[in-house]
C-alpha positions in Angstrom: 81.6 -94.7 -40.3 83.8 -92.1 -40.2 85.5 -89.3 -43.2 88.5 -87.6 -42.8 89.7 -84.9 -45.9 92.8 -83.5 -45.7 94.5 -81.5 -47.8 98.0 -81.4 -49.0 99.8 -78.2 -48.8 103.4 -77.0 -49.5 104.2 -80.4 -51.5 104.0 -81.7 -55.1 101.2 -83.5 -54.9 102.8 -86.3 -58.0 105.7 -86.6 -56.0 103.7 -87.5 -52.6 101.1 -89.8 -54.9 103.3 -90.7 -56.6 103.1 -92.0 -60.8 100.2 -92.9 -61.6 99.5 -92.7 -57.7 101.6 -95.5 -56.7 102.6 -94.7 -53.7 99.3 -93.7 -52.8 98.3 -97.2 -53.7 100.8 -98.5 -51.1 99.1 -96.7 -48.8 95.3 -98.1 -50.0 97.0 -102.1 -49.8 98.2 -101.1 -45.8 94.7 -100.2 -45.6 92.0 -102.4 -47.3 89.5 -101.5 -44.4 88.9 -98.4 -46.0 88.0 -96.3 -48.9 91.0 -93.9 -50.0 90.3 -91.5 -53.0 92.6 -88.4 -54.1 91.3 -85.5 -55.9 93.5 -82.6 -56.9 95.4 -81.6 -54.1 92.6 -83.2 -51.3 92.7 -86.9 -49.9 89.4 -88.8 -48.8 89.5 -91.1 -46.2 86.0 -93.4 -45.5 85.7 -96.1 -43.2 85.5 -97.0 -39.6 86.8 -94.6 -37.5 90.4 -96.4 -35.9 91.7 -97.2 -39.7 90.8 -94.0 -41.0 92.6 -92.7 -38.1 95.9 -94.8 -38.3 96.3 -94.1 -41.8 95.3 -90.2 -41.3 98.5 -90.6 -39.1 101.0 -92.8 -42.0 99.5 -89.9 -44.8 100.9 -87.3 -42.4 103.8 -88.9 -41.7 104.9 -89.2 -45.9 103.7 -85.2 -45.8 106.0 -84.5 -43.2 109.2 -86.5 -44.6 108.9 -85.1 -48.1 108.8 -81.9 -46.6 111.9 -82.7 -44.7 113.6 -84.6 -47.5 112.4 -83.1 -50.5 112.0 -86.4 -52.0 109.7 -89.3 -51.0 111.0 -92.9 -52.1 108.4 -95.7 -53.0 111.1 -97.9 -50.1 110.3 -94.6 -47.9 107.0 -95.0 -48.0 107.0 -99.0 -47.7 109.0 -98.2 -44.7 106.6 -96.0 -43.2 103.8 -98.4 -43.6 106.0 -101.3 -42.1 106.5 -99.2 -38.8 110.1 -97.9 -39.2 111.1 -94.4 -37.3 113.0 -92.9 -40.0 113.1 -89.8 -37.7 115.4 -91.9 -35.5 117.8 -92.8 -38.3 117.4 -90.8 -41.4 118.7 -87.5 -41.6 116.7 -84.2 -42.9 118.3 -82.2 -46.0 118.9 -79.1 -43.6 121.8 -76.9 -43.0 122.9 -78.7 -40.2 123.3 -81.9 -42.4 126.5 -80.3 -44.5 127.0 -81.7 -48.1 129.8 -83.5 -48.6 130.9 -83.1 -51.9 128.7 -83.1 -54.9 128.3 -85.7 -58.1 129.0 -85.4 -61.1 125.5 -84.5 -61.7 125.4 -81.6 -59.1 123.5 -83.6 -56.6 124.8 -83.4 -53.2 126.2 -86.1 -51.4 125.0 -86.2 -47.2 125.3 -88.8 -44.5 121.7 -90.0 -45.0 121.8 -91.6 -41.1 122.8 -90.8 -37.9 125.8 -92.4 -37.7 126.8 -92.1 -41.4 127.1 -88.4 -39.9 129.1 -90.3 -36.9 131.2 -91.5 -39.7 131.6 -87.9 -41.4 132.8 -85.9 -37.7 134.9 -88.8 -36.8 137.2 -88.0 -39.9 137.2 -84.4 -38.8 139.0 -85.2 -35.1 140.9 -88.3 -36.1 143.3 -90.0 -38.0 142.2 -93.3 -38.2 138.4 -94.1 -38.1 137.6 -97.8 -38.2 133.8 -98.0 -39.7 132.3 -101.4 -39.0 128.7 -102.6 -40.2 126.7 -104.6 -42.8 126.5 -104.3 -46.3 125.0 -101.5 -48.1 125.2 -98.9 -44.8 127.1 -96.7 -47.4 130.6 -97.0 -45.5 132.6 -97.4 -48.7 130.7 -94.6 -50.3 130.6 -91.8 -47.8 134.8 -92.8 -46.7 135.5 -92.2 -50.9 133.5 -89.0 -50.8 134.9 -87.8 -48.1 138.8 -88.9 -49.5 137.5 -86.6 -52.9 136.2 -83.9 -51.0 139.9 -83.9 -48.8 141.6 -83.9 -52.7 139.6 -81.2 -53.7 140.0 -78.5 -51.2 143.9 -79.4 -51.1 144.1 -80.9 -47.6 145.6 -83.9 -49.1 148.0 -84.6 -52.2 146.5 -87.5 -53.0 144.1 -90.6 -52.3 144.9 -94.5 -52.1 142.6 -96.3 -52.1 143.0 -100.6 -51.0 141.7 -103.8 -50.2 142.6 -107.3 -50.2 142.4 -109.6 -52.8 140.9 -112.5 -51.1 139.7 -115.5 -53.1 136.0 -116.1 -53.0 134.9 -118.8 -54.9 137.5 -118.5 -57.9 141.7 -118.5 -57.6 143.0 -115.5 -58.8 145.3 -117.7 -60.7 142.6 -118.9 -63.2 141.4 -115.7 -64.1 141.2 -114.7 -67.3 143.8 -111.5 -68.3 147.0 -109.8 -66.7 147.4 -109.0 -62.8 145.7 -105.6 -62.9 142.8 -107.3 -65.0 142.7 -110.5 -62.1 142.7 -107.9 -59.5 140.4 -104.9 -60.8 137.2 -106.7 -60.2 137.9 -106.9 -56.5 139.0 -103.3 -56.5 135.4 -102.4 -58.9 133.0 -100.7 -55.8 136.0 -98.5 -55.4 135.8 -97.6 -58.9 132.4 -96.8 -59.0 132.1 -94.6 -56.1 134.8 -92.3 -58.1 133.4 -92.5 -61.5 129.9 -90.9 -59.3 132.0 -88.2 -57.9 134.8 -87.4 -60.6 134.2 -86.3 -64.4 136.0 -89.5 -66.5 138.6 -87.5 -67.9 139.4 -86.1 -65.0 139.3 -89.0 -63.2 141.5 -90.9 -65.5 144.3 -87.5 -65.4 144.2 -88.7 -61.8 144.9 -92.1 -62.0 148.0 -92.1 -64.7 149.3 -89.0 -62.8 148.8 -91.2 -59.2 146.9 -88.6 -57.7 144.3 -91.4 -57.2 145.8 -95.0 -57.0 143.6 -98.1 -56.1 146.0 -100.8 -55.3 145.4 -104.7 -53.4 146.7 -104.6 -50.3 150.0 -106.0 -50.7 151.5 -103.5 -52.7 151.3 -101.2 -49.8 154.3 -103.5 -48.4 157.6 -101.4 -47.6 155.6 -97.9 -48.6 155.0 -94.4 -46.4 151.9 -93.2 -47.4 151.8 -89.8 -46.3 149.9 -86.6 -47.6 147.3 -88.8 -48.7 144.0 -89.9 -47.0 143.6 -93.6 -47.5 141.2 -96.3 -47.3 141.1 -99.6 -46.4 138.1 -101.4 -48.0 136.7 -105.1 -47.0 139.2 -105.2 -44.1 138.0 -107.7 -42.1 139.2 -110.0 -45.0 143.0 -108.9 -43.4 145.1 -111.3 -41.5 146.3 -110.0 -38.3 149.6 -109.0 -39.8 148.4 -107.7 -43.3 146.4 -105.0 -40.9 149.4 -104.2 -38.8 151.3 -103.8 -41.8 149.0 -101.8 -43.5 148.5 -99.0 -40.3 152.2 -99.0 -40.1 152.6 -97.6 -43.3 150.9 -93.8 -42.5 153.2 -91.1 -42.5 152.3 -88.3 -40.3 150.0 -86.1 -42.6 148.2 -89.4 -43.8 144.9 -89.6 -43.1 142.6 -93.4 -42.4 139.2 -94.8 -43.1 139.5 -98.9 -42.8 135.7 -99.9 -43.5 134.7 -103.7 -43.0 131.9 -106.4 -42.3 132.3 -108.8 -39.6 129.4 -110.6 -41.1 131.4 -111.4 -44.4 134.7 -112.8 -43.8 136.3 -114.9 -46.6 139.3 -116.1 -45.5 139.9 -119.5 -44.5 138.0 -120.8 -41.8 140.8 -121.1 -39.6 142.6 -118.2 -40.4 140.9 -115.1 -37.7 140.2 -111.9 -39.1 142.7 -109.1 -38.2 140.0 -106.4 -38.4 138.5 -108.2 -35.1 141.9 -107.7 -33.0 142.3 -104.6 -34.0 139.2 -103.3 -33.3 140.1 -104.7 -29.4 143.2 -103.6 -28.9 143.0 -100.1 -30.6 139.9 -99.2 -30.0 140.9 -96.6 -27.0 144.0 -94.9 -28.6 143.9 -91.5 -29.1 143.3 -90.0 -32.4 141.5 -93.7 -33.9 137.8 -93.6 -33.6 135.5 -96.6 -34.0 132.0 -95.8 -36.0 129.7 -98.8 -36.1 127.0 -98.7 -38.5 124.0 -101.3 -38.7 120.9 -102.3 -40.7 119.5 -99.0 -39.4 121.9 -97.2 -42.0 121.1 -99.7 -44.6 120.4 -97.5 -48.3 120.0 -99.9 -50.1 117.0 -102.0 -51.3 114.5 -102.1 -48.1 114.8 -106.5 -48.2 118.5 -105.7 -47.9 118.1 -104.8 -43.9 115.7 -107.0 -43.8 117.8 -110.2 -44.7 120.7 -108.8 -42.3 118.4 -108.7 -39.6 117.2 -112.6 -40.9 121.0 -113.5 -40.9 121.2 -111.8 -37.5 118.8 -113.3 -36.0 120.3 -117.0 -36.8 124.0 -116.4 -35.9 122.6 -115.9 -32.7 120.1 -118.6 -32.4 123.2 -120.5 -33.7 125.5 -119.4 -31.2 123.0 -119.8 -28.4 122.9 -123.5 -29.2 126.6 -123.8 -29.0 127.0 -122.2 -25.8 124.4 -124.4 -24.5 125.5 -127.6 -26.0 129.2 -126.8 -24.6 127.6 -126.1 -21.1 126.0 -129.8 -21.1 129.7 -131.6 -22.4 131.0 -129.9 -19.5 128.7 -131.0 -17.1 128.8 -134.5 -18.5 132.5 -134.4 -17.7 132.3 -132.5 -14.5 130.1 -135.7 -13.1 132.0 -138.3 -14.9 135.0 -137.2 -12.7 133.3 -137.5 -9.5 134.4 -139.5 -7.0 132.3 -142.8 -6.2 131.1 -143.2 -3.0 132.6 -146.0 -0.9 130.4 -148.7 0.0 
């Protein structure tokens, strides 16, 4: 039997429990082996000696990030337990991690991962940054806050913001209202990244002024956009020559984010994503930088990284068997066409 107290300095003790302690009872389900009780600011650890140990080490662990954070999630902690590094990929609240820009709210906005932060520096020494990954990595998010914060301190005039309109599911055609009502839902993440960032007055000064424009991608047809840092949302639902079209449009003090998800293409299924040729053949031009973010980044709901890694994990089971299965037609065909031996 063993008994380990420790106690908890230099933290809130509610927000480390948390209400009505229940991320300490996350901790107690990880570790039904042994008796955990909290008193004030001391925690009580009974039981035999290697679980009262491990979980010592996962207590220490939550200290140490809410220290480092100043904030302690109930995904955090389920994290923890689950045997995620988050020293490998999240990112401390320090000086070194700049803010931003702040929300409406006055919190700040950070790159919470390491190469969110990739994302944030590549915009600094480029022009064009391509920033490929999964859903909720926070590509959209952190490429609008950065477009604000460029607005803000005057480096650009103004900010455009696009994607295409690609039918999922519905035809645009049979939705309800006028264009801008067919096309706003598509254009909707967009808007709610702003409305975070910008008071709603403000916000809407900007848009009937065109300071801020969201648009589908095909109005950008025939356009310079210069003075502006733009971003390209969903791209990897853009045909080879919609792309092409759309990076031919920057003026010389423009400034590009093109975000997309190879995993989530809608277009037809014979029609190739442009995103994907891009990404090959201007991938070592100077002054475009490719970030590529995966479910290591993901801030959203903790199931959400682990249903990318799920889907992951059968796209390549999948292509695995096709690649085998092609290898056996062509070795069928390979002895078909070999000569008979005369007699």
């Amino acid at each position: 039997m063993s008994e380990i107290i420790l106690t908890v300095d230099g933290v809130d003790p509610l927000e480390l429990f948390g209400e009505n302690n229940a991320k300490l009872n996350l901790l107690r389900k990880a570790f039904p082996e042994i008796t955990i009780t909290s008193r004030g600011n001391n925690l009580k650890l009974a039981g035999e000696k290697k679980f009262t140990q491990a979980a010592k080490a996962k207590f220490e662990m939550m200290v140490k990030l809410l220290k480092e954070q100043h904030a302690l999630s109930t995904q955090a902690v389920e994290d923890l337990l689950l045997g995620e590094n988050l020293w490998e990929t999240r990112l401390p609240e320090s000086d070194n991690n700049r803010t931003i820009l702040h929300t409406r709210d006055g919190k700040p906005i950070r790159a919470k991962t390491v190469n969110q932060r990739k994302l944030v520096e590549a915009t600094e020494h480029n022009d064009i940054v391509f920033a490929v990954g999964p859903a909720g990595t926070g590509k959209t998010y952190t490429a609008v806050a950065l477009a604000v914060r460029a607005l803000k301190n005057r480096k650009v005039k103004k900010i455009i913001l696009t994607r295409p309109a690609v039918e999922a599911g519905e035809s645009l055609g049979f939705l309800p209202g006028d264009l801008k009502e067919k096309i706003d839902p598509y254009l909707r993440p967009l808007y709610d990244a702003l409305d975070d960032m910008i008071a709603p007055d403000k916000l809407a000064q900007f848009m009937a002024n065109r300071i801020i424009e969201i648009a589908p991608l095909a109005f950008m047809r025939g356009r310079t956009l210069d003075n502006a840092f733009i971003i390209l949302d969903e791209a990897q639902n853009c045909s080879t020559l919609q792309l092409k079209m759309f990076l031919t449009r920057l003026g010389p003090s423009a400034q590009c984010v093109i975000t997309g998800d190879l995993s989530q293409i809608d277009l037809p299924f014979n029609q190739k994503s442009g995103l994907y040729r891009a990404l090959q053949i201007l991938r070592h031009v100077d002054g475009i930088a490719e970030v590529e973010l995966n479910a290591d980044d993901v801030v959203r709901h903790r199931l959400v990284k682990e249903i990318i890694n799920a889907y992951e994990k059968s796209d390549k089971a999948m292509r695995d068997r096709a690649e085998r299965e092609e290898a056996e037609r062509e070795e069928k065909a390979a002895q078909k066409e070999l000569p008979r031996e005369e007699e």
